[in-house]
C-alpha positions as CSV (number, residue, x, y, z in Angstrom):
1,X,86.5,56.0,151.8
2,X,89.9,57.2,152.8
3,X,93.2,57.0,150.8
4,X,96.3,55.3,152.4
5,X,99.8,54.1,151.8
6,X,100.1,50.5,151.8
7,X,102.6,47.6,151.2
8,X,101.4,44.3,150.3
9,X,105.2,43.2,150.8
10,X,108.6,44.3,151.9
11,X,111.6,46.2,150.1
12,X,112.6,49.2,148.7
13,X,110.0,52.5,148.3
14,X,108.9,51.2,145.3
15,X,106.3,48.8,147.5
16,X,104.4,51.1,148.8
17,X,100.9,52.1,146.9
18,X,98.4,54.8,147.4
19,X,95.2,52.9,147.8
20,X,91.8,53.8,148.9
21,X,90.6,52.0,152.0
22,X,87.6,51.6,153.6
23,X,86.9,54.8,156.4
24,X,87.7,53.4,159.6
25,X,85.2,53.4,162.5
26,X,86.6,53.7,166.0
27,X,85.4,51.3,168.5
28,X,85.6,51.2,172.4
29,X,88.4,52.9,173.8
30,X,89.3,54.7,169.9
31,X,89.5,58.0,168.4
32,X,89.5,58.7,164.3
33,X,91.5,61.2,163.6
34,X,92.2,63.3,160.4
35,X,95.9,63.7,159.6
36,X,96.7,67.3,158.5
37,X,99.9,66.3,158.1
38,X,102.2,62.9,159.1
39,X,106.0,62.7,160.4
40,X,108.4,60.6,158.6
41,X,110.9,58.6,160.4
42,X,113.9,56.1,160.0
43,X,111.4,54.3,161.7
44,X,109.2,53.8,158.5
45,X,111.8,52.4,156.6
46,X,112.3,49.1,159.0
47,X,108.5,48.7,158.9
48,X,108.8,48.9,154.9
49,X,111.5,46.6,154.8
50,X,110.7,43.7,157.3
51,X,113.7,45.1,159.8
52,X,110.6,45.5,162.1
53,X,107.9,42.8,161.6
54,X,103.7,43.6,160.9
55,X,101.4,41.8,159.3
56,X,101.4,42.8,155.4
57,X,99.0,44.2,153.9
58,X,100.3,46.9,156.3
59,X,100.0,50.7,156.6
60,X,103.2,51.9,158.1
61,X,104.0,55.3,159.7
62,X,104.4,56.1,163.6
63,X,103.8,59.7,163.9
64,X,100.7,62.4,162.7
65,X,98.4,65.7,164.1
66,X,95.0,66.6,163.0
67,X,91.6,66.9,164.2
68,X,89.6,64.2,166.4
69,X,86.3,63.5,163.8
70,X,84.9,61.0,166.2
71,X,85.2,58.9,169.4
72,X,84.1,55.3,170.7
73,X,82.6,54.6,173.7
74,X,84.3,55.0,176.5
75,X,86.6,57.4,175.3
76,X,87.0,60.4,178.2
77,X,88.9,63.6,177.5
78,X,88.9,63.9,173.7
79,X,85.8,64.7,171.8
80,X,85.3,65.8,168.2
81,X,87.1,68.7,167.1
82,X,90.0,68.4,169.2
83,X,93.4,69.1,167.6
84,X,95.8,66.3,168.6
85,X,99.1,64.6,167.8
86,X,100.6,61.3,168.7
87,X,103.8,59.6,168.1
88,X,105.4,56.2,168.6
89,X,102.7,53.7,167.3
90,X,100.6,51.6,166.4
91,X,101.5,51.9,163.1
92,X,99.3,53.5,160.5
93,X,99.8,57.3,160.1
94,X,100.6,57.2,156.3
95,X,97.0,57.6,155.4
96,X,94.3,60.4,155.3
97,X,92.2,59.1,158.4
98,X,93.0,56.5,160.9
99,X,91.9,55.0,164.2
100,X,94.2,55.0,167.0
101,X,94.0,54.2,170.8
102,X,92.7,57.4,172.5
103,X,95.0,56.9,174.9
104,X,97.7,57.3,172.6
105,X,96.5,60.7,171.6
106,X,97.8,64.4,173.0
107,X,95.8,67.9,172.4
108,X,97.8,69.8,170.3
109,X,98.6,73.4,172.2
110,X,97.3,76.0,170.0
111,X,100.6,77.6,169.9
112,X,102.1,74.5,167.7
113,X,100.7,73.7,164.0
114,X,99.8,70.8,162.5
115,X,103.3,70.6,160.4
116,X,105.1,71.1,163.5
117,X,103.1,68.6,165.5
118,X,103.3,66.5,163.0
119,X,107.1,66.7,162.8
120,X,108.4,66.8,166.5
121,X,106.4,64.3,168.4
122,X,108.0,60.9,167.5
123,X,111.7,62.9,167.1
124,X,111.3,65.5,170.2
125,X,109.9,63.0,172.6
126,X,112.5,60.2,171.8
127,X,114.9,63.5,172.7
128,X,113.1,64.0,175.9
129,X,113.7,60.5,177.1
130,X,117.3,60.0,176.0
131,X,118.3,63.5,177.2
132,X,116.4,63.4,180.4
133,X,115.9,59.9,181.8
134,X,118.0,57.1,179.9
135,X,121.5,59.0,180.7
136,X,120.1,62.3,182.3
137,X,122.2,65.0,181.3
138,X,124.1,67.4,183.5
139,X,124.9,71.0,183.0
140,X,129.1,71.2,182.0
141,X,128.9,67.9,180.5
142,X,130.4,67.2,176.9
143,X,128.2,64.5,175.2
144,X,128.4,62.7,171.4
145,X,125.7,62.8,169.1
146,X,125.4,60.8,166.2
147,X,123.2,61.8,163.4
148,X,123.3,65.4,165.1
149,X,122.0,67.5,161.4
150,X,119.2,64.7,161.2
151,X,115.9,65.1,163.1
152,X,116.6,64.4,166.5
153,X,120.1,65.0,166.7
154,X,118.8,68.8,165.8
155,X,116.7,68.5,168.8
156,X,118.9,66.7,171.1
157,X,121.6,69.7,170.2
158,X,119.3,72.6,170.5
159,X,117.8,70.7,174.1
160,X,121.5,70.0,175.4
161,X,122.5,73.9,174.6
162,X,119.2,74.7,176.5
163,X,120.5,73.1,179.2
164,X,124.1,73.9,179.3
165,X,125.6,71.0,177.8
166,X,128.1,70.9,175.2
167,X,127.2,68.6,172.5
168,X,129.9,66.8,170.1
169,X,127.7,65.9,166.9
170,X,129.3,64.0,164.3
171,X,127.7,64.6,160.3
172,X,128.3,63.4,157.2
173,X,129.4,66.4,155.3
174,X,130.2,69.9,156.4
175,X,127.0,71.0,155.1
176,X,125.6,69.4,157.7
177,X,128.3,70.1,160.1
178,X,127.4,73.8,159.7
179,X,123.6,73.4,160.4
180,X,124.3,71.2,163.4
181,X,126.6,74.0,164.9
182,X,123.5,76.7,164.0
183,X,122.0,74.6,166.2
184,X,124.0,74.2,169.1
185,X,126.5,72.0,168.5
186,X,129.9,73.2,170.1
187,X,131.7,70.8,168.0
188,X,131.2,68.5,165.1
189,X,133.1,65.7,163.1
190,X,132.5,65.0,159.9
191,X,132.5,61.0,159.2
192,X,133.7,58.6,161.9
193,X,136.7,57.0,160.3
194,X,139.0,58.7,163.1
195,X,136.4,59.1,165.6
196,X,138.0,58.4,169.0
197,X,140.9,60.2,168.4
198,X,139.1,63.3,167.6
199,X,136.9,63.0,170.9
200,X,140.3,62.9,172.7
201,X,141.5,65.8,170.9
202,X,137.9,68.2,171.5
203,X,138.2,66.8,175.4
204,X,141.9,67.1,176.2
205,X,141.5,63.3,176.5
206,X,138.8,63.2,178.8
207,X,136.5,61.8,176.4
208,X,132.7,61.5,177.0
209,X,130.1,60.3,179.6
210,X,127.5,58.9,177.0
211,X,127.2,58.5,173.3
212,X,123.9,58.9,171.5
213,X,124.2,56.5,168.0
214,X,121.7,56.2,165.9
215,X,123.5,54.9,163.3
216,X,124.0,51.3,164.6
217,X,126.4,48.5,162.3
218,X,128.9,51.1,161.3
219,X,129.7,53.6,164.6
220,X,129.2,51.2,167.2
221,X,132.6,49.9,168.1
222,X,133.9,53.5,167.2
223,X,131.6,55.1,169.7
224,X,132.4,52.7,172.5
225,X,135.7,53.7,172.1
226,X,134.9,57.6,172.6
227,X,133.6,56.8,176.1
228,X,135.0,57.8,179.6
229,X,135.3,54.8,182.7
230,X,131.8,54.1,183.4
231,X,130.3,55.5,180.1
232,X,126.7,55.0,179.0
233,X,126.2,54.0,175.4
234,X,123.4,54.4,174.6
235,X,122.3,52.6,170.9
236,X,119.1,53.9,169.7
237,X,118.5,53.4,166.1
238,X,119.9,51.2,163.2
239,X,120.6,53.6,160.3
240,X,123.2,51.7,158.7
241,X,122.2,48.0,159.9
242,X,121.1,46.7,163.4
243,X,124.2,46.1,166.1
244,X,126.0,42.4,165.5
245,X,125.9,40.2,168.9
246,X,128.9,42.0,170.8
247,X,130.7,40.0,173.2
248,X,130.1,41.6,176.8
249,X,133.6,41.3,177.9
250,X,133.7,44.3,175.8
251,X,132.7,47.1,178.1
252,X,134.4,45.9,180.8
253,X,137.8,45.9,178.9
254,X,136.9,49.6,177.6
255,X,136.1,50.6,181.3
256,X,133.2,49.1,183.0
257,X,130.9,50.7,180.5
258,X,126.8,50.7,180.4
259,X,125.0,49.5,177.0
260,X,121.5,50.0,176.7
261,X,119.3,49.7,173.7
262,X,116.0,51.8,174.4
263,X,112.7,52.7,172.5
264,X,110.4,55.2,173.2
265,X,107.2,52.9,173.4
266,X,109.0,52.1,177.1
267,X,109.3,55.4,177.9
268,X,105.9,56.4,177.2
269,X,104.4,52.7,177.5
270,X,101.3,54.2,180.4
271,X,99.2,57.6,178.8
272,X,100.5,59.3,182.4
273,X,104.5,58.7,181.1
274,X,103.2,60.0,177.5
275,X,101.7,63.3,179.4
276,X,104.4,64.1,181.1
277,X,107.2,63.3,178.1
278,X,105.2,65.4,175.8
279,X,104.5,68.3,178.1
280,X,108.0,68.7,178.5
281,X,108.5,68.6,174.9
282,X,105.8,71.3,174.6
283,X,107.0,73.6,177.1
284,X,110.8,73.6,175.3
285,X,109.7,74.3,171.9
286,X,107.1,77.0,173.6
287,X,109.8,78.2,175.2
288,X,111.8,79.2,172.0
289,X,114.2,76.5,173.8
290,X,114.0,74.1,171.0
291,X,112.9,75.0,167.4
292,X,111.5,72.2,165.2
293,X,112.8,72.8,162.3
294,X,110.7,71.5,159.0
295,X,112.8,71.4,156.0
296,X,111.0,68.8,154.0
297,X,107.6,68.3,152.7
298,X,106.1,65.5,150.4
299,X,102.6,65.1,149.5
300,X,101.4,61.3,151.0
301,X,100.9,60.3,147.7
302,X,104.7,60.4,147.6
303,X,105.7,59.0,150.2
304,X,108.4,56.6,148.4
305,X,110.6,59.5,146.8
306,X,110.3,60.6,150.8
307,X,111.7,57.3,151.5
308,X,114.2,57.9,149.2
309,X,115.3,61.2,150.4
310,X,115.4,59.7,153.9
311,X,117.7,56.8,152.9
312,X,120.4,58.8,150.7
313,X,120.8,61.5,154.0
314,X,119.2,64.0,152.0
315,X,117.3,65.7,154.5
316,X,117.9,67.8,157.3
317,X,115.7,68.2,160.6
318,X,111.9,67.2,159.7
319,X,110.0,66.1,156.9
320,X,106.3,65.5,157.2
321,X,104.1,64.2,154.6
322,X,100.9,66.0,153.7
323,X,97.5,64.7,152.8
């Protein structure tokens, strides 16, 4: 038997239950894999809620490392033993052992830990893509980052310094403000009441080439309004609520400006695309270009005070759960 985190309905923390659960046995094409220790994500809480639809009883959680026990048939490149890490579904990490697609899986360079595995995959690839291929960032720019003392907005400012872009990251408290600028934020703002104007005022009025929100509902008509002519925004998340229906007009009247709303599972949709997003996420953090920074721990078993962490902005960087 295994132990697991489950939800037999949606709502607040207090649905999910640690439950013991039939051990898993991988089939064709499958690898189990024992979790030394799990990522937690804004992700987790849509999945608890119903934002994000799965069958219930469900086992939620997107992102874990540990050690291969066993593999199906079929399965070439992984064998038992193997210390791995994966990120951006299925769902099911918030448990002790799970099966997953091998081809969802990654060895785990012996440089990295579990914790750290655990923590940056899901948050460090989802930086990758945004900073490299949805608006590929170039050297001199000045960019907006939402969320920029959360997990990947630490990433996404560390990644951007690395590669000689100034990064704009707005916070919700100068707490915060202070830890994004430790980690390479050239400027912050703290709320987004005046937002717009203080992006003209960091810029000289140039304002900014693409904004990275992860907050959704409440920032996104303030962030379309930081935007230069021709502007990306680029919506990835729904802290606060999931985007209303916009009328399109819109980004024409604010200058001809790009909207797109992307998820990682594109970006790393064939196990080539995950390969090559991960690798590069290795080789920064090897690098000492990014440092994954875990500030948070829970045990599994307490996952919903996690949850409940997550939700009231309590945490900073990563938080990973532990077995």
């Amino acid at each position: 038997m295994t132990k697991a985190i489950r939800i037999h309905a949606n709502g607040g923390p207090e649905v999910m239950k640690w439950e013991q659960v039939p051990t898993p046995q991988p089939g064709p094409n499958e690898a189990l894999v024992r979790h030394e220790a799990v990522g937690l994500n804004f992700i987790d809480v849509y999945f608890r809620t119903g934002l994000y639809k799965a069958p219930l009883p469900a086992t939620i959680g997107m992102e874990g490392a540990g050690v291969v026990l066993e593999v199906g048939e079929a399965v070439q490149g992984l064998r038992a033993g193997d210390r791995v890490a994966y990120a951006g579904g299925p769902i099911g990490a918030y448990a002790t052992e799970r099966v997953i697609p091998a081809d969802r899986l990654v060895k785990l360079p012996e440089s990295i830990d579990f914790k750290t595995g655990a923590a940056m995959m899901l948050q460090g690839m989802t930086a990758q893509y945004l900073l490299r291929r949805t608006f590929p960032v170039q050297k001199g720019q000045t960019i907006l980052v939402h969320a920029a003392a959360g997990g990947v907005g630490l990433i996404i400012c560390q990644w951007a310094r690395h590669l000689g872009v100034n990064v704009i990251g707005v916070v919700s408290s100068e707490e915060k403000a202070a830890l994004a600028m430790a980690n390479g934020a050239t400027h912050t703002i703290v709320g987004h009441a005046h937002l717009a104007a203080e992006v003209r005022r960091v810029t000289g009025g140039a304002m900014v080439p693409v904004v990275y929100d992860s907050i959704g509902k409440d920032t996104f008509n303030a962030s379309l309004d930081c935007l230069a002519p021709l502007g990306m925004m680029v919506s990835y998340g729904n802290a606060s609520g999931p985007v209303p229906p916009i009328d399109i007009s819109v980004l024409s009247a604010k200058g001809s400006l790009f909207l797109t709303r992307p998820t990682l599972a594109t970006y790393i949709a064939s196990h080539a695309d995950l390969e090559a997003v991960s690798q590069d996420l290795f080789d920064v953090v090897s690098s000492g270009g990014v440092k994954i920074q875990v500030n948070q721990s829970f045990p599994l078993a307490e996952a919903a005070a996690a949850h409940i962490a997550l939700e009231s902005r309590k945490t900073t960087g990563s938080t990973v759960l532990l077995p």
